[in-house]
C-alpha positions as CSV (number, residue, x, y, z in Angstrom):
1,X,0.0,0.0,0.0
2,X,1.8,3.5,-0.7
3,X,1.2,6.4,0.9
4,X,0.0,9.6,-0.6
5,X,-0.1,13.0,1.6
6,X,-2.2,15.6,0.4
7,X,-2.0,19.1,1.4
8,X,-4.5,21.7,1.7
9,X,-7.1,18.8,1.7
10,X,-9.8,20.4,3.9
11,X,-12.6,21.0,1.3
12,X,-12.9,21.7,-2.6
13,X,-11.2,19.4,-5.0
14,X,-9.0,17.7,-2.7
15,X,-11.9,16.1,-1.1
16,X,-13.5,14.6,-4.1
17,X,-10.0,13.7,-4.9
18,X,-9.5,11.7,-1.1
19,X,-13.0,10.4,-1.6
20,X,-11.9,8.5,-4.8
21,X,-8.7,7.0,-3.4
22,X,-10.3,6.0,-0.2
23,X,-11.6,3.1,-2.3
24,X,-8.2,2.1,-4.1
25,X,-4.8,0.8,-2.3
26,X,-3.3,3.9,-0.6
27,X,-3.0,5.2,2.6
28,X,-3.9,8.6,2.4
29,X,-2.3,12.0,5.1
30,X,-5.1,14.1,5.0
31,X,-3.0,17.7,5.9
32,X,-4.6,20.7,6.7
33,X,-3.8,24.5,8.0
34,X,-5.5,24.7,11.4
35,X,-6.1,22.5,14.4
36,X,-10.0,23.4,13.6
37,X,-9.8,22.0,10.3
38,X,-7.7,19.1,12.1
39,X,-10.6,18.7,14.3
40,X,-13.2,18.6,11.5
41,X,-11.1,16.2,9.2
42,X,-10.7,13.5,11.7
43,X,-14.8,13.4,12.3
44,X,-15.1,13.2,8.4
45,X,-12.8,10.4,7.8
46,X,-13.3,8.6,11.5
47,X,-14.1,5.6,10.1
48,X,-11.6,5.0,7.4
49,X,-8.8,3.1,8.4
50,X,-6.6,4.5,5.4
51,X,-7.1,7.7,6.4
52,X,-4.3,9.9,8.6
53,X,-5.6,13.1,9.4
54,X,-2.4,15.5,10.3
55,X,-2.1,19.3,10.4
56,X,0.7,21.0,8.4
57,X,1.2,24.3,7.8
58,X,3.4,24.4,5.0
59,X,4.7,28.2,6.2
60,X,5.8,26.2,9.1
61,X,8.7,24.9,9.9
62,X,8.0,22.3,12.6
63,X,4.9,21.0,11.0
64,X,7.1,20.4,8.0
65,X,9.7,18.4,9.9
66,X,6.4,15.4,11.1
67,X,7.6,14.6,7.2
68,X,10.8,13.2,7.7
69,X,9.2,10.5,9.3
70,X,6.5,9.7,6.9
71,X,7.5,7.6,4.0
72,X,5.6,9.4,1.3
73,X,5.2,7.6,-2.2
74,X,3.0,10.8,-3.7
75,X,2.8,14.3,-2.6
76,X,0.0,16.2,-3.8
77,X,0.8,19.6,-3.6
78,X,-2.4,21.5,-3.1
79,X,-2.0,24.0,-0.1
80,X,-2.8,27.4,-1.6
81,X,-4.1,30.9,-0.5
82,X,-5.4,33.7,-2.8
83,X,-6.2,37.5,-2.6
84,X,-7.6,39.9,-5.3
85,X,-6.9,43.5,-5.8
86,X,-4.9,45.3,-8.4
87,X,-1.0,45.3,-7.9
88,X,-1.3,48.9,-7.9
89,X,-2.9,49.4,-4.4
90,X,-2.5,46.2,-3.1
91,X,-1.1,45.8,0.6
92,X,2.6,44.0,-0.5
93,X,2.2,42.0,2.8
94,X,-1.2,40.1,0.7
95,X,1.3,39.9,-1.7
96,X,4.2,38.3,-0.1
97,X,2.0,36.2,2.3
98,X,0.3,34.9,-1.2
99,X,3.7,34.0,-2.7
100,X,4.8,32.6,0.5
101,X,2.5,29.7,0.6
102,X,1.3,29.1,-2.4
103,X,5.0,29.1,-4.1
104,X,7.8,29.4,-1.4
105,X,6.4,26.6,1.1
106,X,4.6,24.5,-1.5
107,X,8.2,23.9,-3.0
108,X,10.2,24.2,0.4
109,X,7.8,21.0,1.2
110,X,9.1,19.6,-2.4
111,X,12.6,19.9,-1.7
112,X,12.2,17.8,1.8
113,X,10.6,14.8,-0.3
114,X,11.9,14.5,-3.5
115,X,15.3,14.0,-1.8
116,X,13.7,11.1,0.1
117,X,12.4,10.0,-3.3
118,X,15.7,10.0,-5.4
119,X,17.2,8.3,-2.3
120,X,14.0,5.2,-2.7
121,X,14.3,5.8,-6.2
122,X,10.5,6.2,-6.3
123,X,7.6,8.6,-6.4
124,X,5.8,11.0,-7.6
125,X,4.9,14.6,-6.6
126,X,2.0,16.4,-8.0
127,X,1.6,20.1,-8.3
128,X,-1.7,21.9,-8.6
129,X,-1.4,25.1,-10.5
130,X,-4.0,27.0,-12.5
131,X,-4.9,27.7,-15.9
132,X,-4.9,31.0,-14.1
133,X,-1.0,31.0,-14.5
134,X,-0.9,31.3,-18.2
135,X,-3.0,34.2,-18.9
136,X,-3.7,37.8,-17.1
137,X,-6.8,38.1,-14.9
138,X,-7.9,41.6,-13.6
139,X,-7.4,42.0,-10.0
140,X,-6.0,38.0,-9.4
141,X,-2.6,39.4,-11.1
142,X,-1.0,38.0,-7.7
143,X,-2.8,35.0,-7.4
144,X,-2.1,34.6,-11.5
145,X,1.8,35.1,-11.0
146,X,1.9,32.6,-7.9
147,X,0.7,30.0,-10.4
148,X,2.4,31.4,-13.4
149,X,5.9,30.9,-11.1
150,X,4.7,27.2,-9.7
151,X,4.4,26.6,-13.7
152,X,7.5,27.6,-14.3
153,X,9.3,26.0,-11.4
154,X,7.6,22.4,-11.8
155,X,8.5,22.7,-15.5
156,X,11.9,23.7,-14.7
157,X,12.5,21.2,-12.1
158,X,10.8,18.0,-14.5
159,X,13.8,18.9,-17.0
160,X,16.5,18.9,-14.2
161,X,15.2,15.4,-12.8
162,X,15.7,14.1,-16.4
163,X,19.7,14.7,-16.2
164,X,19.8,12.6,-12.7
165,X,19.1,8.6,-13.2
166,X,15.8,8.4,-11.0
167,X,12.6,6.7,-11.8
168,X,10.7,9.5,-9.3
169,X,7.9,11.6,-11.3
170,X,6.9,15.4,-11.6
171,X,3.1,16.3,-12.8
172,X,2.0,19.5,-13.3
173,X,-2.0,19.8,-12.6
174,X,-3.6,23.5,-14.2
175,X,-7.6,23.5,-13.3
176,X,-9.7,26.1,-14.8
177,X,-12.3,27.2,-13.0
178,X,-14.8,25.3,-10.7
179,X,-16.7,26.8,-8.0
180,X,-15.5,25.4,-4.4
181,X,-15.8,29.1,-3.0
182,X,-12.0,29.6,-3.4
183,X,-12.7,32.3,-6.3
184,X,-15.6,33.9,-4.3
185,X,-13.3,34.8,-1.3
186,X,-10.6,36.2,-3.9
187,X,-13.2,38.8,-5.5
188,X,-14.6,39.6,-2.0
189,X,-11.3,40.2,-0.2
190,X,-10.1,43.4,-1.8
191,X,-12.8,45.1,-0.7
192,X,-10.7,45.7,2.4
193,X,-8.7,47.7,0.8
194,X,-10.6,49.2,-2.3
195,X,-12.5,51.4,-0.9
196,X,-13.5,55.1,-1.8
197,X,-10.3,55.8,-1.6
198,X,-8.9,53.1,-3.9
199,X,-7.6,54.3,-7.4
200,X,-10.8,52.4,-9.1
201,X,-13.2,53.9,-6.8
202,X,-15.6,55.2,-9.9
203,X,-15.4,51.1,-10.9
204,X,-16.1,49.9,-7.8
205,X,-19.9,49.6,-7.7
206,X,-19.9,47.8,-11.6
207,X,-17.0,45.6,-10.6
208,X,-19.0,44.4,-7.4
209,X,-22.3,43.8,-9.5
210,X,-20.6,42.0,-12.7
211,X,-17.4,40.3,-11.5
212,X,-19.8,37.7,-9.3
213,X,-21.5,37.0,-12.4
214,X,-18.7,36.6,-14.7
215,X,-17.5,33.7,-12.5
216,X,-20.6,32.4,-12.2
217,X,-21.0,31.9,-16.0
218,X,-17.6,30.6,-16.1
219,X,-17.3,28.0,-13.0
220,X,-18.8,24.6,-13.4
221,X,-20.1,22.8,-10.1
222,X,-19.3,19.6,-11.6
223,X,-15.6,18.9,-10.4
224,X,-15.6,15.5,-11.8
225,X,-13.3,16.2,-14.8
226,X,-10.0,18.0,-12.5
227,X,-10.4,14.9,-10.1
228,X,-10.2,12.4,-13.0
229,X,-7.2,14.3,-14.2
230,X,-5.5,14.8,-10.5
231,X,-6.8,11.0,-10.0
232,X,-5.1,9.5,-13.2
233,X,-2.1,12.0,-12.0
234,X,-1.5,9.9,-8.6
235,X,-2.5,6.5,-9.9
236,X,-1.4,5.7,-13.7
237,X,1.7,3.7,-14.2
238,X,2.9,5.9,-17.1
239,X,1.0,9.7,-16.0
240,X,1.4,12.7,-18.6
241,X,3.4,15.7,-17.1
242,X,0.8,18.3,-18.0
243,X,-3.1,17.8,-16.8
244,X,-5.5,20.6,-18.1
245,X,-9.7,20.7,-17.7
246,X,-12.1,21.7,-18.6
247,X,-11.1,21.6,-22.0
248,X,-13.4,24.5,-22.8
249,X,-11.5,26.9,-21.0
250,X,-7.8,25.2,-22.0
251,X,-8.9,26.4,-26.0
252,X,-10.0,29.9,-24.2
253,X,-6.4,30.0,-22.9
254,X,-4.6,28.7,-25.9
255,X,-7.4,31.2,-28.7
256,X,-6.0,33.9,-26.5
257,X,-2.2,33.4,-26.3
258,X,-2.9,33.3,-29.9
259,X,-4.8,36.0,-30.6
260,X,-3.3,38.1,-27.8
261,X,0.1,37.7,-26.8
């Protein structure tokens, strides 16, 4: 039975994800940010026996030692924060706290594994980006550039590990957009900051009545396709490098890098 620790598993994809490998031969580390969410994960999975529940903060340094002593045969790198506003006015603290976890941490936690993988000469480590990384969103540019440099990063880093003789894999995961209630708490945070005194202040009334609509014409329910993708990402003996879904949004992307940049 291999193990397979997931971060950032408290809700959303991840769940679905942990809800499809429960029934398959793994043991899964449920990891989460807070001891509330610990609390809440262990009553969700109480009566699965191949469930861990564990918190880890991936910003934190001793909750990132506990994996030393877990022998971990996939990492799913899934941890991730996000705040909106435009780079202009944005507080930099949103902004380095945003790059901190969702880049910084994510591949601090890489480094500690993959060197217990080459060592094994086994694994796989699975990084969830964004199809938000490969073109410009108004007022998600730091969210967008978090994923834009995990993109860049993992892609570097699955070229490197083909100039060392391992068998370990690297899969890059880019979801487009489904509603979990991640994007809703991006376009309601930078409210806190743009304000009647913020720079789009004229904007802010027709940005707060169509941007919730936008998203809701755009995000799908219906998660099914990114967990068969992140599923077949963990659990295929030969996986691709590059997942995308939905595939309506990956042409989107690819018409406008054609059209556009």
């Amino acid at each position: 039975m291999e193990n397979v620790l997931i971060t950032g598993a408290s809700s959303g994809i991840a769940r679905k994800v942990i809800e499809r490998l429960k029934k398959k031969n793994y043991h899964i580390y449920v990891t989460v940010h807070t001891e509330k969410q610990l609390e809440l994960a262990k009553e969700r999975y109480r009566n699965d026996s191949n469930v861990t529940c564990l918190k880890l903060d991936i910003t934190n340094n001793r909750d990132r030692k506990q994996l030393d002593n877990i022998r971990i045969d996939v990492l799913v790198c899934n941890a991730a924060i996000g705040y909106g506003g435009s780079i202009a006015e944005m507080p930099m603290k949103r902004v380095r706290d945003n790059f901190e976890v969702n880049v910084f941490s994510n591949f601090e936690v890489v480094q500690l594994v993959i060197k217990q993988m080459i060592k094994r000469n086994h694994g796989r480590i699975v990084m969830i980006s964004s199809l938000a990384g490969l073109i410009p969103v108004p007022f998600l540019g730091t969210y967008s550039a978090t994923k834009a440099s995990i993109n860049m990063l993992t892609t570097s880093l699955y070229y490197e590990l083909k100039l060392v003789d391992t068998k370990v894999k690297l899969i890059l995961i880019e979801p487009g957009m489904y509603h979990t209630g991640f994007n809703q708490v991006m376009i309601e945070n930078k409210f806190d900051f743009m304000n009647h005194q913020s720079l789009f202040r004229e904007e802010l009334e027709m940005i707060k009545k169509y941007e919730p609509k936008i998203y809701r014409l755009l995000e799908t329910n219906n998660l099914n396709s990114i967990v068969r993708k992140i599923d077949k990402a963990i659990t295929s003996k030969h996986p691709k490098f590059l997942y995308r879904s939905r595939i309506s949004q990956v042409i989107g992307v690819k018409l406008y890098q054609l059209f556009f940049s």
